[in-house]
C-alpha positions, 0 to 999 in steps of 0.5 A, a space after each residue: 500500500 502506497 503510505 501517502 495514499 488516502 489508506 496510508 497511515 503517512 497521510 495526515 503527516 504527510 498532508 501537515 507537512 505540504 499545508 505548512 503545518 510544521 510545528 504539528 508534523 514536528 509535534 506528530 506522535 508517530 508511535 503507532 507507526 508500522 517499522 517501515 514508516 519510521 524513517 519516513 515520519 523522521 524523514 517528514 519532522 527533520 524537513 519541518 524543523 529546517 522549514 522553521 530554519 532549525 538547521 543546527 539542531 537537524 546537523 546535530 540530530 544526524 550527526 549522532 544517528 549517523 557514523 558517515 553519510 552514506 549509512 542512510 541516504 535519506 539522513 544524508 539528503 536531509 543534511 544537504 538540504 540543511 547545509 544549504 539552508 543554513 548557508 553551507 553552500 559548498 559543502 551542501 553541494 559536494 554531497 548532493 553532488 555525491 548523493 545524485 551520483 551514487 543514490 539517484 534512485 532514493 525517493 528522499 534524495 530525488 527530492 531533497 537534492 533536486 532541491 539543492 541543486 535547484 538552488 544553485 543554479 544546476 537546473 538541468 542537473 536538478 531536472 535529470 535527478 527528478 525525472 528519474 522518479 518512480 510515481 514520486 509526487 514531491 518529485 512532481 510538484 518540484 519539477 512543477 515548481 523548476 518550471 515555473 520558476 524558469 517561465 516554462 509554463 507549458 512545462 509545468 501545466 503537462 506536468 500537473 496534467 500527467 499526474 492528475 491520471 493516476 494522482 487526481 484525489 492528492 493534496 499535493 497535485 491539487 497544490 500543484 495545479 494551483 501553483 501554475 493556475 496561478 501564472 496561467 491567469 484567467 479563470 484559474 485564479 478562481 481554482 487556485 484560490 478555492 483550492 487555498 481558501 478551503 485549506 486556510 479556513 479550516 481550522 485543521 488545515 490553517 498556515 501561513 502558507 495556505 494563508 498566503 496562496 489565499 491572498 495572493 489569489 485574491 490579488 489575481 482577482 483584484 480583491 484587494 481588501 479580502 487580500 488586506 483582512 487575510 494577511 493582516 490577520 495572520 500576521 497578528 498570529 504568525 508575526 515572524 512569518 517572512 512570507 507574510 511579511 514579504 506579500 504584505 509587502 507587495 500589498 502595500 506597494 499596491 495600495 500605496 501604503 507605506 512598507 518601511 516598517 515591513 522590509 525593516 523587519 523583513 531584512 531583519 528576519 530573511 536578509 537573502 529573503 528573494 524580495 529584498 534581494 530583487 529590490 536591491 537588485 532592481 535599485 541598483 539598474 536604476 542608479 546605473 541607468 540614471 547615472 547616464 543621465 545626470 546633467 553635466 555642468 562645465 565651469 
């Protein structure tokens, strides 16, 4: 029985973890678990705990469960991926590097290395890895994410298409399909956000994930002060929330409010955080194209 399935003792685990549930998966009793499903759950809380940047901790948790990387290869991709986040870029490359070459077959590393190649700019070899996957649909919805990521649109609407045929009922593809609704446009606004708002309005469901795919697609809509009242109100819960944070952000530039405040706290949480960088990025073209036109006044 596939242990993500509808049957499988995985899914509520597995489902917390793809809704930004992070500190319920980490909480998670996984006691009752069968053998086989233990390094998998492990697998789940590890990933939570660097999602809430909990990277020392996971080194340290891998360090004394494992002699050398290659004992669990999915211990060793969870060790990647928490270098690479922790900003150990080099040596989270080197055993990804490693891990694609000697372990391209392992679900976990399929996934977890996609991710940190992905994030170093290895595109295709992040690509190739993924593609070797056999009915993984992390492995789809980060192919997904890939594509989008690179403005092959195209890509990702045949991915999440492929998928729904022998996947159609998961979380996971129903994310998914909301992601790419969401650059499509048109009427897949309306999709992505029912898909959104059903998983930020239940109690059991609720992050600032789901939270923040809500709103995004209430401004695809131009429903700006639905947008206002979802993100306000979650950043009185979640103010640490950098995601929140950066969309109220972008709000605010759209409704002209000030965002000074907003990126203060931001940069003080996420400098590397892609919407500080991007503006600093996108300041400094200007200064240079504006240097070329500053007047020259000769004595």
């Amino acid at each position: 029985m596939d242990p993500f399935s509808a049957e499988g003792e995985l899914v509520n685990i597995h489902n917390a973890f793809h809704q930004g549930q992070y500190q319920t998966v980490i909480d998670f009793d996984t006691t009752s678990f069968s053998s086989e499903n233990a390094l998998p759950s492990r697998i789940l809380q590890l990933r939570a705990k660097i999602a809430l940047k909990q990277t020392k901790d996971v080194l340290s948790e891998i360090e004394a469960e494992t002699n050398n990387d290659d004992d669990v290869p999915d211990l060793a991709a969870v060790k990647a991926l928490a270098l690479q986040v922790a900003g150990n870029t080099e040596e989270a490359l080197a055993l990804a590097q490693k891990l694609a070459e000697t372990k391209s077959e392992n679900a976990t590393v399929q996934v977890l290395v996609g991710t940190v190649l992905q994030a170093q700019g290895l595109t295709e070899e992040a690509l190739a890895l993924l593609g070797r996957h056999q009915g993984n649909l992390e492995a789809v919805a980060l192919t997904v994410q890939i594509y989008l990521q690179t403005n092959r649109v195209d890509l990702a609407v045949k991915e999440v298409s492929a998928a729904k045929r022998w996947a159609q009922d998961s979380l996971l593809v129903n994310i998914a399909e909301s992601w790419v609704g969401l650059r499509v446009g048109g009427e897949k606004y309306q999709s992505a956000f029912y898909v959104y708002e059903e998983l930020a309005s239940n109690p059991n469901t609720t992050a600032p994930l789901s939270i923040v795919g809500q709103a995004i697609a209430e401004l695809h809509l131009g429903r700006l002060p639905e947008a206002e009242a979802a993100l306000t109100s979650a950043l009185e819960k979640y103010s640490e929330d950098v995601e929140l944070i950066a969309n109220t952000i972008v709000l605010n530039v759209l409704t002209g409010k000030d965002t000074a405040e907003l990126k203060s706290r931001l940069e003080s949480l996420q400098p590397s955080h892609v919407l500080i960088t991007d503006l600093a990025e996108k300041s400094s073209f200007f200064d240079t194209a504006a240097a070329k036109y500053v007047p020259k006044v000769s004595s």
